[in-house]
Wavefront OBJ file of the C-alpha trace (Angstrom):
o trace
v 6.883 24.920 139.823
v 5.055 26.894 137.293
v 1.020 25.868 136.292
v 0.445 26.900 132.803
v -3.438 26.366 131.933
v -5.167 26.219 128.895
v -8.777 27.030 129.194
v -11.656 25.209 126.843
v -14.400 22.542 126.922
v -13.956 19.112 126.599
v -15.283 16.563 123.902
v -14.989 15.794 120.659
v -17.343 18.723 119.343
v -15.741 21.174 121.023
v -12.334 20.595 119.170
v -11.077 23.499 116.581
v -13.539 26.009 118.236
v -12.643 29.123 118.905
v -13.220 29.140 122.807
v -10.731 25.976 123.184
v -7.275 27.647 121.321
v -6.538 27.522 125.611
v -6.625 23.322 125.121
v -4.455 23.569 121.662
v -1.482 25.953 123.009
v -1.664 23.580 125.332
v -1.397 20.739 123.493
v 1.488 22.525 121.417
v 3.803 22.961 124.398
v 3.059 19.256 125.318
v 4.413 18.186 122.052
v 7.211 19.947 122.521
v 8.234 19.710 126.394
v 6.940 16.298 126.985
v 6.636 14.265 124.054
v 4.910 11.325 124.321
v 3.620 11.908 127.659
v 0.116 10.415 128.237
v -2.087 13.423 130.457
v -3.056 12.048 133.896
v -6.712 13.154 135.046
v -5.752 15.187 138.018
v -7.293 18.335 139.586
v -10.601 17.927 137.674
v -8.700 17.846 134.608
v -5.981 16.300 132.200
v -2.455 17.682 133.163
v 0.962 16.971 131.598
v 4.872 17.466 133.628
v 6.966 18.895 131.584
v 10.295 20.721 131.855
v 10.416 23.996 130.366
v 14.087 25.372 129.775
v 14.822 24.743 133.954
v 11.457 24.983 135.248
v 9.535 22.190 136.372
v 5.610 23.100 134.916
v 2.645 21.632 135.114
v 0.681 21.840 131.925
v -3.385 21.684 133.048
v -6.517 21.412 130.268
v -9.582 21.916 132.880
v -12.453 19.433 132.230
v -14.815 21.362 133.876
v -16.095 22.992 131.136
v -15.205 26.747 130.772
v -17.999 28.431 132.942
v -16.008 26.273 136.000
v -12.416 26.358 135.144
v -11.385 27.582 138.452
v -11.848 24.923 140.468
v -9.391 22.988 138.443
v -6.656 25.953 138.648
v -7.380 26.281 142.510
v -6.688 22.786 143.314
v -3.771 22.853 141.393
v -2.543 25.872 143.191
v -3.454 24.840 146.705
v -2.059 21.655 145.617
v 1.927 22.391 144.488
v 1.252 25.313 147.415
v 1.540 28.171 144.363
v 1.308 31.944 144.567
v -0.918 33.373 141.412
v 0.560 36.280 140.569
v 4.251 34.446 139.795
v 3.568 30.991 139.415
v 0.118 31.004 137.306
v -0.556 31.553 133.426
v -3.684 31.191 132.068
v -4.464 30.704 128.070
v -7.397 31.947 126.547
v -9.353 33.481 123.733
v -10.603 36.893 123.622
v -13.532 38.341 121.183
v -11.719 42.234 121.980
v -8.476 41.169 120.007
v -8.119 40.327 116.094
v -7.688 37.369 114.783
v -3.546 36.708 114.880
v -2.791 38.833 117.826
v -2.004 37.924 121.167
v -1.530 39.806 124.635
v 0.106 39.269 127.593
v -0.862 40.564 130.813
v 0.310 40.776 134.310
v -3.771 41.064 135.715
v -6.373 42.598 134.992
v -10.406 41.814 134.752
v -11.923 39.448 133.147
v -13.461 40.864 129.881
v -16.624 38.935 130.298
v -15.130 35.989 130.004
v -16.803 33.332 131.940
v -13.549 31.120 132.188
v -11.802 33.841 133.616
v -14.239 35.443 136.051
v -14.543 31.825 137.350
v -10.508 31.581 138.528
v -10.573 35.118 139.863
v -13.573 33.939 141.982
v -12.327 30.748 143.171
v -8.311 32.404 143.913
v -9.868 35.376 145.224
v -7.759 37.786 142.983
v -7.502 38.879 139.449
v -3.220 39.759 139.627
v -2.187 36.536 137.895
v -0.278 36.316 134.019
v -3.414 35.587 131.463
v -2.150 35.292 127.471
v -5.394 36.223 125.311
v -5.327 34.985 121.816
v -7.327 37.142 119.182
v -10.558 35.013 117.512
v -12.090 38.655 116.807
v -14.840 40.451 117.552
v -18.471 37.832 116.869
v -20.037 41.172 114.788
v -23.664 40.151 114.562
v -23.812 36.347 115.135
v -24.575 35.386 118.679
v -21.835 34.685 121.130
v -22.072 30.971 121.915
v -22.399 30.424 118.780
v -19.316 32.555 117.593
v -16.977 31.086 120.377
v -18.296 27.826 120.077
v -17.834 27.825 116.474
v -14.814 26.813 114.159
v -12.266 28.936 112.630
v -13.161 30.478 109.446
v -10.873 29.931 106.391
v -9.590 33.205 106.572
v -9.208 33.062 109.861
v -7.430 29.894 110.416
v -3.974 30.689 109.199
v -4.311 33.808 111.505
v -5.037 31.660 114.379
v -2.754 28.943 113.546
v 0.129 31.245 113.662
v -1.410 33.320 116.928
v -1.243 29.909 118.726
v 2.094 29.055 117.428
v 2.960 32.498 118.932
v 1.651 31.822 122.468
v 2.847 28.835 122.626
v 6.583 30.328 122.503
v 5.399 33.624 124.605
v 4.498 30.995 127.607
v 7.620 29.893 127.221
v 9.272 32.798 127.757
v 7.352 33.072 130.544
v 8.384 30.307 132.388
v 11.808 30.842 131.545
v 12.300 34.017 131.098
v 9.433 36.159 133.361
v 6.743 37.868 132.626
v 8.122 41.221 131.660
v 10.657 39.895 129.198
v 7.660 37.594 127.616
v 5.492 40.699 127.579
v 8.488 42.995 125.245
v 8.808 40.487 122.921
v 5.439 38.666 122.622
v 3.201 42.171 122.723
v 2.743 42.937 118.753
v -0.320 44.052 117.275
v -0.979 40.560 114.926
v 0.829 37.580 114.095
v 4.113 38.282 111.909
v 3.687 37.403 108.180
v 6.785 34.825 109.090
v 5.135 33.581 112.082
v 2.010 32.250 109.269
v 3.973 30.983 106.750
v 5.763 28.956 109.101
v 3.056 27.533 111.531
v 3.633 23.799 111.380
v 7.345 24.250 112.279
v 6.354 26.313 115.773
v 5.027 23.238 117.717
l 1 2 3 4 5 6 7 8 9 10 11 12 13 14 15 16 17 18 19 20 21 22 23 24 25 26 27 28 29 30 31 32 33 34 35 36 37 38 39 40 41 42 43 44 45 46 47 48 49 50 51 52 53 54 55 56 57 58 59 60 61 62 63 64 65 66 67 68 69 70 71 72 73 74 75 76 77 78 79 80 81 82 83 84 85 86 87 88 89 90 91 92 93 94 95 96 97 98 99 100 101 102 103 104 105 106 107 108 109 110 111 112 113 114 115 116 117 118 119 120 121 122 123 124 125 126 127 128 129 130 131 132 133 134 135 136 137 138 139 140 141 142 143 144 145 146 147 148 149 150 151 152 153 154 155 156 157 158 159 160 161 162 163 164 165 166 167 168 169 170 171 172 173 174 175 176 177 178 179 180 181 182 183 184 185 186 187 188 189 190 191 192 193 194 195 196 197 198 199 200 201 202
């Protein structure tokens, strides 16, 4: 069993904002590996089964809002009786990467993300797989109001394709392990391909 989870906030208003591209990569691999499926509320969020190449995975959206996403991700893990730093991803955005890019890690800290220091606090350990997905840097405008913002238009095709991206680099994960995901998935911003073809990567 492999947990992937998506970190955001829920409601309506929340949707399209930069902090919740966790919820749509997500929602992406659900389209793809479970189609159809209706998300159960489980482990203080929604979560999805899907099959992933040959690996059972849980797909998890915490409803805790971001500031408390780990108590979702350590229920799941005591739960399905996982060990974090093979059987965990974690999606989520990052202000320290460009818009388009994404990075995958083996561990690390948490950036100043709230979402993430939150997990490593409730597991007790930072060494699990976390995919950060460029929204760039906020520049002068506050940071709730950056992350909590929408996409600008120059911004959105970047993103669109970014998610597209990690939505195929946590598939490699599953299937293929971290390393492998991490060769292939590790480029510096979203290849021009990768845009013009968006709405085909779901």
């Amino acid at each position: 069993m492999k947990l992937i989870v998506g970190l955001g906030n829920p409601g309506p208003e929340y949707a399209g904002t930069r902090h919740n591209v966790g919820f749509d990569v997500i929602d992406r691999l659900a389209r793809r590996f479970a189609p159809g499926a209706t998300p159960r509320s489980k482990f203080a969020g929604l979560a999805i089964d899907a099959e992933i190449g040959d690996e059972k995975c849980m797909l998890l959206k915490p409803m805790t809002f971001m500031n408390l996403s780990g108590r979702s991700v350590l229920e799941a893990m005591q739960f399905f009786k996982l060990e974090a730093s093979r059987d965990l991803l974690v999606i989520v955005d990052d202000l320290a990467l460009p818009c388009g890019s994404i990075r995958l890690r083996p561990d690390g800290s948490s950036g100043g993300h709230n979402g993430l220091s939150d997990i490593g606090l409730k597991l007790g350990s930072n060494y699990w797989a976390r995919l950060r997905i460029g929204i760039d840097p906020r520049g002068r405008v506050r940071q709730s109001d950056y992350v909590l913002g929408k996409f600008s238009p120059d911004q959105q095709p970047l993103a669109d394709a970014s998610m597209a991206e990690a939505a195929l680099a946590a598939e490699a994960w599953a299937t293929k392990g971290l390393q492998e995901a991490m060769n292939r998935f590790n480029t510096k911003a979203a290849p021009k391909a990768a845009i013009e073809n968006t709405n085909n990567k779901d």
